[in-house]
C-alpha positions as a Python dict, from the first residue, in 0.01 Angstrom:
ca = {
    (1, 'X'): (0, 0, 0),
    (2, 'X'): (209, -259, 180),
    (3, 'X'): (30, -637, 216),
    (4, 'X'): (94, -786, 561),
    (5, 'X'): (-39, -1158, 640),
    (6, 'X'): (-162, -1169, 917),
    (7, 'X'): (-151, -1573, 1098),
    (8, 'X'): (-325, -1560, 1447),
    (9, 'X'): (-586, -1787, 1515),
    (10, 'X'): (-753, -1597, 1856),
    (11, 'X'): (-1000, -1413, 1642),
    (12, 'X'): (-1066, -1126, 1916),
    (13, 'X'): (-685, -1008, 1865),
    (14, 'X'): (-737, -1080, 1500),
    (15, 'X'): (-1010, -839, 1478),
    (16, 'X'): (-818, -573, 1667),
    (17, 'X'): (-488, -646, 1497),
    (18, 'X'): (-689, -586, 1144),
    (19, 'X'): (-809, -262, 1215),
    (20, 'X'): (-468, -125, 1376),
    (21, 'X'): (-301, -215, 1087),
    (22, 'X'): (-558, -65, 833),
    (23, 'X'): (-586, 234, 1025),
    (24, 'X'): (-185, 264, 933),
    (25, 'X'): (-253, 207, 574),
    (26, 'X'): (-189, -138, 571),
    (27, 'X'): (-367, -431, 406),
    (28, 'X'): (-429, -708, 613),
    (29, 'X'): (-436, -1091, 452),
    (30, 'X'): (-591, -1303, 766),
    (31, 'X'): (-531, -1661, 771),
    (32, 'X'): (-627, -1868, 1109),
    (33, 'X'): (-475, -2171, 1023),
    (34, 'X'): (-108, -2306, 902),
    (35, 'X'): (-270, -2410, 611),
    (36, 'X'): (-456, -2161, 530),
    (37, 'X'): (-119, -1900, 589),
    (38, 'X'): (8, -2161, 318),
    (39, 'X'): (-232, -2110, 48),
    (40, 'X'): (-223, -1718, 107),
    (41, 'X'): (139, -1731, -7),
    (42, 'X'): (40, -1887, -340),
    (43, 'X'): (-243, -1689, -434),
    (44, 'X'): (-91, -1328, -298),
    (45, 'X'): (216, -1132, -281),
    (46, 'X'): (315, -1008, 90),
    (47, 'X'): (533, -773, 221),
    (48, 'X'): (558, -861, 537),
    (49, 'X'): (425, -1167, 837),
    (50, 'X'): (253, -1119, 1129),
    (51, 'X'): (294, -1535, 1233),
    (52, 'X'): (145, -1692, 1632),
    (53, 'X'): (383, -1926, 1740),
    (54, 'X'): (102, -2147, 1813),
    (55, 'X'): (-200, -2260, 1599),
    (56, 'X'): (-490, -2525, 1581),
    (57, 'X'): (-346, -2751, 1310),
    (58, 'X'): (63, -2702, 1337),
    (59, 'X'): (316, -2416, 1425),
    (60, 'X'): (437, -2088, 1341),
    (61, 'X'): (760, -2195, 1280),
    (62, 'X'): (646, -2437, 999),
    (63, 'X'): (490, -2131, 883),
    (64, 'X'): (805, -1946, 853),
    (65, 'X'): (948, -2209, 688),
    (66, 'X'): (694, -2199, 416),
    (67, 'X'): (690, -1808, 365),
    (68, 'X'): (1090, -1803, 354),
    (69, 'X'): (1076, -2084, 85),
    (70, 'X'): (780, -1892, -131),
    (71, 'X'): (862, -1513, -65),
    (72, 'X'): (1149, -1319, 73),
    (73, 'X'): (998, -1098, 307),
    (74, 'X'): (981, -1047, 699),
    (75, 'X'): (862, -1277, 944),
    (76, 'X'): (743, -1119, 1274),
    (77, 'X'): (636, -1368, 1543),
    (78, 'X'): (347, -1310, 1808),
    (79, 'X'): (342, -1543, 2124),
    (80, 'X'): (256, -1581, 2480),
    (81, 'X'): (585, -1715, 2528),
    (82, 'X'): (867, -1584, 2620),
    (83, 'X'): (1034, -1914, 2684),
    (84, 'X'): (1375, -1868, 2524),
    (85, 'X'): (1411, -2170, 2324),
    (86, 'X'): (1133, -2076, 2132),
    (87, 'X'): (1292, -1713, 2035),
    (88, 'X'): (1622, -1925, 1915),
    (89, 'X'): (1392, -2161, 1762),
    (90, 'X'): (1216, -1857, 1549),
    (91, 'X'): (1573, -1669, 1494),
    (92, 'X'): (1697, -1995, 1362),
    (93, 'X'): (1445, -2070, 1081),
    (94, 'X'): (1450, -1728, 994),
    (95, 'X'): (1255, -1490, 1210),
    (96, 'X'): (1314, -1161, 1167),
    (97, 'X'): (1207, -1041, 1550),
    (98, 'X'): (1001, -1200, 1826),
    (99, 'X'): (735, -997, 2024),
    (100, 'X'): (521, -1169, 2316),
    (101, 'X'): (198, -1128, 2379),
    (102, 'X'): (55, -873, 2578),
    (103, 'X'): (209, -612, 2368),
    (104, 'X'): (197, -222, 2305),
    (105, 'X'): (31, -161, 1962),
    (106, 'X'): (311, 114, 1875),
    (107, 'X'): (574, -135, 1987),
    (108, 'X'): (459, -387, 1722),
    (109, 'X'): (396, -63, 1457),
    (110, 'X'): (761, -6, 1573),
    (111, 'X'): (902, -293, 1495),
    (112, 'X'): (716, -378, 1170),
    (113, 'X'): (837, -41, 1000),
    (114, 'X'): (1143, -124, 1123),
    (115, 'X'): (1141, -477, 972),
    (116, 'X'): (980, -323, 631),
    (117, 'X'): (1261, -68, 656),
    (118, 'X'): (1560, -322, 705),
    (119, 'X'): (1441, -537, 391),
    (120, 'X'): (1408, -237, 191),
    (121, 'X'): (1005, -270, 129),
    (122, 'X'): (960, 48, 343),
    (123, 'X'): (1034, 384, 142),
    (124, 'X'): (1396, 566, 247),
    (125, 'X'): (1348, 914, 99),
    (126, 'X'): (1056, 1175, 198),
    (127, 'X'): (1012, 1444, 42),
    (128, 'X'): (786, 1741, 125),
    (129, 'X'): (706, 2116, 96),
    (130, 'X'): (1122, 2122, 30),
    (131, 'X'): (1216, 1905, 271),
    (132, 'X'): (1403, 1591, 199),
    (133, 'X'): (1479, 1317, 448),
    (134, 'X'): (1657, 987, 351),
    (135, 'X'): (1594, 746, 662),
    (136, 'X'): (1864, 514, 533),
    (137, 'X'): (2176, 793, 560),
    (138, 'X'): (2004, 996, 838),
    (139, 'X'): (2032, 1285, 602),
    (140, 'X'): (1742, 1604, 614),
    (141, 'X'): (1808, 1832, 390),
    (142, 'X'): (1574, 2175, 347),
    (143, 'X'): (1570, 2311, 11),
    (144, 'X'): (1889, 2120, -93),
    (145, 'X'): (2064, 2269, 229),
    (146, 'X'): (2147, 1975, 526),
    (147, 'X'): (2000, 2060, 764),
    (148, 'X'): (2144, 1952, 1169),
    (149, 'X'): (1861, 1772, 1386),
    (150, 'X'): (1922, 1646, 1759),
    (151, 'X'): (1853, 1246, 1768),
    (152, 'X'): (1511, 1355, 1960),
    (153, 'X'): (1442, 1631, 1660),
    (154, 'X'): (1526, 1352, 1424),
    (155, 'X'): (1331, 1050, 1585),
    (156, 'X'): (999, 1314, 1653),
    (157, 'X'): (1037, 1365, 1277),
    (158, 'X'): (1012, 1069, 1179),
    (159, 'X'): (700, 990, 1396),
    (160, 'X'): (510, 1253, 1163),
    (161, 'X'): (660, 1101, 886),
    (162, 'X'): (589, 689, 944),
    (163, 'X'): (226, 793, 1047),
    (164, 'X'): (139, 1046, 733),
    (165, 'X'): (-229, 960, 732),
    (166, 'X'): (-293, 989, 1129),
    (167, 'X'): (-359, 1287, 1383),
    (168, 'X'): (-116, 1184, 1658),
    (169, 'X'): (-168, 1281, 2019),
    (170, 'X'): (49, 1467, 2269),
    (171, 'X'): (17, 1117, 2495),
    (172, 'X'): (125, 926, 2170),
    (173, 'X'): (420, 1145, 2103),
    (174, 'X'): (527, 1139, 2457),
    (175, 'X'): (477, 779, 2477),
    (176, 'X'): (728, 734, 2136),
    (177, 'X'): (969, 939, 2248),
    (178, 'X'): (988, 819, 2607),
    (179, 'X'): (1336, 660, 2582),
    (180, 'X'): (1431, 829, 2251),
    (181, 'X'): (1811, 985, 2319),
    (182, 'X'): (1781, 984, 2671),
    (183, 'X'): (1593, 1294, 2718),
    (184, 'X'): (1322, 1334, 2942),
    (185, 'X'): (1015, 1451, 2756),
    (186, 'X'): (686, 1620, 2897),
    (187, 'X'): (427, 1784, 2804),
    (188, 'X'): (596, 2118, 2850),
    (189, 'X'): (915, 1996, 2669),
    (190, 'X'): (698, 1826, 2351),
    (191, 'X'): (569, 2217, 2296),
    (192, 'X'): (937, 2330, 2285),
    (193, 'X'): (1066, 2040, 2074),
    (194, 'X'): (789, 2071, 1816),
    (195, 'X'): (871, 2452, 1787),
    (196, 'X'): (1272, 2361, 1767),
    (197, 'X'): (1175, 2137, 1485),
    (198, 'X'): (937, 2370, 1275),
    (199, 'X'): (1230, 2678, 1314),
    (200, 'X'): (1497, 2421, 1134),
    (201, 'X'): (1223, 2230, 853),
    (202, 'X'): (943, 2476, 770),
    (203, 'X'): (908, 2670, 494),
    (204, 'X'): (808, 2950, 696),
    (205, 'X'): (768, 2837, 1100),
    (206, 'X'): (496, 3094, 1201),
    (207, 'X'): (296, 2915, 936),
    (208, 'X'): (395, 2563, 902),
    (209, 'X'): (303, 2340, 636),
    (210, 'X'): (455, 1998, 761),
    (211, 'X'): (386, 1949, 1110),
    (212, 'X'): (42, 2102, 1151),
    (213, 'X'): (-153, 2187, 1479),
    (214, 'X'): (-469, 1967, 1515),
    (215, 'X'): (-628, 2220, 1835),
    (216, 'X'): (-788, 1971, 2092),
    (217, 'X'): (-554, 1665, 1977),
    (218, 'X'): (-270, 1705, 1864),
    (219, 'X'): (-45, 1703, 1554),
    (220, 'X'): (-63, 1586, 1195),
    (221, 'X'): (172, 1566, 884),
    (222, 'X'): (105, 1846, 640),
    (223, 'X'): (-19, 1728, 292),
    (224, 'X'): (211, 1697, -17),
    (225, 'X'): (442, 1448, 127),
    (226, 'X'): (537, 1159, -132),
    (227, 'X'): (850, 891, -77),
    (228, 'X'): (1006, 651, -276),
}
């Protein structure tokens, strides 16, 4: 289970960050303070950090500072500015991406899988009911055979896959693959997709195993998936 520190001091958006993250799997080390994120990194391993620009006793960026020097791991920072000089400031010391405040929770799930994924803490290979997929060549492969996605097969694929412990929604699907390839996507079109993707991965389509119907909500990955 990956460890993310968590550094915001508005304890409302704490609260809610918490329990989006645990509801992805994640454990979530809160620290309100720059000197409190400080002793975290001495007493616990991380994976990745979740770092406000701007807290009651310092900065963010001294933050960053301090987690780059103890722990090589990603540095995500949350602000209500978008004031340029601040993003080069964050870049600069080390920052591995910037997202201000308001944001959408899946952008910020987004972007920490893809920071986890980048520094090679996020698993690369999936495998499931014969199915291999190896995020880091783009490579599926169905009983040892390759098998040939479209980039809006592929990205809906990996959806199921980054979220294996969650019933996701038709509205959360849509809203993923909104700009994904530049195809349009509705509701009609996310029925036809989803059966384009269980003819080329399942096992046997009319009775799929990885991409399961949830009737009344939506969609869920099929048990037996592991990664590494």
């Amino acid at each position: 289970m990956k460890r993310i520190l968590l550094v915001e001091d508005e304890q409302a958006l704490a609260r809610h960050l918490t329990r989006l993250l645990q509801a992805e799997g994640f454990t979530v080390v809160h620290a309100a303070t720059q000197r409190a994120a400080v002793a975290c990194l001495e007493e616990t391993p991380l994976d990745l950090a979740l770092v406000d620009i701007s807290l009651p006793d310092g900065n963010g960026f001294a933050v960053c500072t301090a987690i780059k020097q103890a722990q090589a791991i990603p540095v995500l920072f949350l602000t209500a500015s978008a004031d340029e000089d601040s993003v080069v400031t964050g870049l600069c010391l080390g920052g591995d991406d910037y997202i201000t405040k308001p944001f959408r929770p899946q952008e910020l799930l987004a972007r920490i899988t893809a920071a986890l994924r980048k520094s090679g803490r996020a698993p690369s290979v999936f495998s499931l009911h014969g199915l291999t997929v190896d995020t880091a060549s783009g490579m599926v492969q169905k009983q040892g055979q390759e098998v040939f996605l479209s980039p809006l097969e592929y990205r809906l694929l990996l959806i199921f896959l980054n979220n294996p412990n969650m019933i996701l929604t038709r509205d959360r699907l849509l809203d993923e693959l909104w700009d994904a390839a530049g195809e349009f996507v509705n509701n009609n079109t996310l029925t036809v997709y989803i059966k384009r993707l269980r003819e080329k991965i399942e096992p046997e389509p009319s009775a799929p195993q990885i991409i399961l119907t949830v009737r009344g909500t939506g969609y869920r990955l099929g048990g037996g998936h592991g990664s590494k």
